[in-house]
C-alpha positions as CSV (number, residue, x, y, z in Angstrom):
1,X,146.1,-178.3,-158.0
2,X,144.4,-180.5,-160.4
3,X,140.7,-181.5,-160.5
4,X,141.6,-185.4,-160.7
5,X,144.4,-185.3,-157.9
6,X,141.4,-185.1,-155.1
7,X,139.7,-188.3,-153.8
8,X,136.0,-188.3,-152.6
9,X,135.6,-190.4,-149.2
10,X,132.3,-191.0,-147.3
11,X,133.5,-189.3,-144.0
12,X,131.0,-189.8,-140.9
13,X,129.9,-186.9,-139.6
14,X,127.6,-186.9,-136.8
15,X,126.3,-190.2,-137.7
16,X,125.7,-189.5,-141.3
17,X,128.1,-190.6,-144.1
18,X,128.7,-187.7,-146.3
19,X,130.8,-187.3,-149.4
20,X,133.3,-184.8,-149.3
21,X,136.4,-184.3,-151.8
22,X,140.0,-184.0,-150.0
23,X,143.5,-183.6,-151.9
24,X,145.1,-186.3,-149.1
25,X,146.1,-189.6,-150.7
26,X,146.4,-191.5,-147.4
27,X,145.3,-191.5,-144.2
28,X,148.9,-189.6,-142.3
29,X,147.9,-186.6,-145.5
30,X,144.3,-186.9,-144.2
31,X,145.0,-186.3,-140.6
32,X,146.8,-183.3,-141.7
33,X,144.3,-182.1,-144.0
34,X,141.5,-182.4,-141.7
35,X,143.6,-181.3,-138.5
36,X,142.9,-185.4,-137.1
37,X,144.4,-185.7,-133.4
38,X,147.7,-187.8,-133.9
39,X,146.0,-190.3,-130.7
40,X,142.6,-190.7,-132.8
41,X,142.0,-193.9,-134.8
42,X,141.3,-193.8,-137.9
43,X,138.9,-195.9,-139.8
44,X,138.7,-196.8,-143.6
45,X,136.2,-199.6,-144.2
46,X,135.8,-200.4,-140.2
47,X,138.9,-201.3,-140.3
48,X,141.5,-199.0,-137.7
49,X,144.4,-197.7,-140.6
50,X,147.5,-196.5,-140.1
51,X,149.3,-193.6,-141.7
52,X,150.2,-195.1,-144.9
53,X,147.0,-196.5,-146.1
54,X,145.9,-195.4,-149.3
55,X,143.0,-193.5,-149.7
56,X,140.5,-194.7,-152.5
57,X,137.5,-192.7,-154.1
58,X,134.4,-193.6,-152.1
59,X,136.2,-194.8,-149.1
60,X,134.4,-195.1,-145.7
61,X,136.3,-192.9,-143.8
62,X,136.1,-192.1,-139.7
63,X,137.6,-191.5,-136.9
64,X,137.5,-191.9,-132.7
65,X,139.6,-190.8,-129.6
66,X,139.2,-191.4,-126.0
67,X,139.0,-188.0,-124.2
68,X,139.5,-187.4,-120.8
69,X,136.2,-188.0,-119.0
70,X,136.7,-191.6,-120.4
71,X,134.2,-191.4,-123.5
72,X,134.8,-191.5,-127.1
73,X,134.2,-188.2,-129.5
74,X,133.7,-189.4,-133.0
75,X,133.1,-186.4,-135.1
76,X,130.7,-184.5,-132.8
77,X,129.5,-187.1,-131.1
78,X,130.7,-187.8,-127.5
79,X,129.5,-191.6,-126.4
80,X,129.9,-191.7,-122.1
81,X,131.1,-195.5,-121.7
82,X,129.5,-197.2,-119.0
């Protein structure tokens, strides 16, 4: 694959962003890519995207899913809601 078909996003990751390089050029791609549950949000900009949102270089990138117990994992962290 070549070098200039990857796109660097910010991804949070336990509640740091950090850059990392991924070949996806939107956001269903990126769910793939980075095995995303299909019931998780995902967030470009703060903003919740759906599949076909384009991904951009330097993109702030997460995502969140409700779990079981009734709190929200977001990469690593799990946040109990009161």
């Amino acid at each position: 694959m070549a070098e200039d078909s990857k796109v660097t996003i910010n991804l949070l990751d336990n509640g740091e962003f950090a850059s990392r390089e991924v070949t996806s050029k939107n956001v269903g791609e990126l769910r793939n890519e980075l095995e995303i549950p299909s019931s998780a949000n995902v967030m470009v900009a703060g903003t919740i995207r759906q599949n076909d949102f384009a991904l951009t270089d330097n993109a702030l990138v997460a995502y969140a899913s409700n779990n079981k117990v009734g709190g929200i994992t977001m990469f690593g962290f799990k946040v109990k809601l009161k």
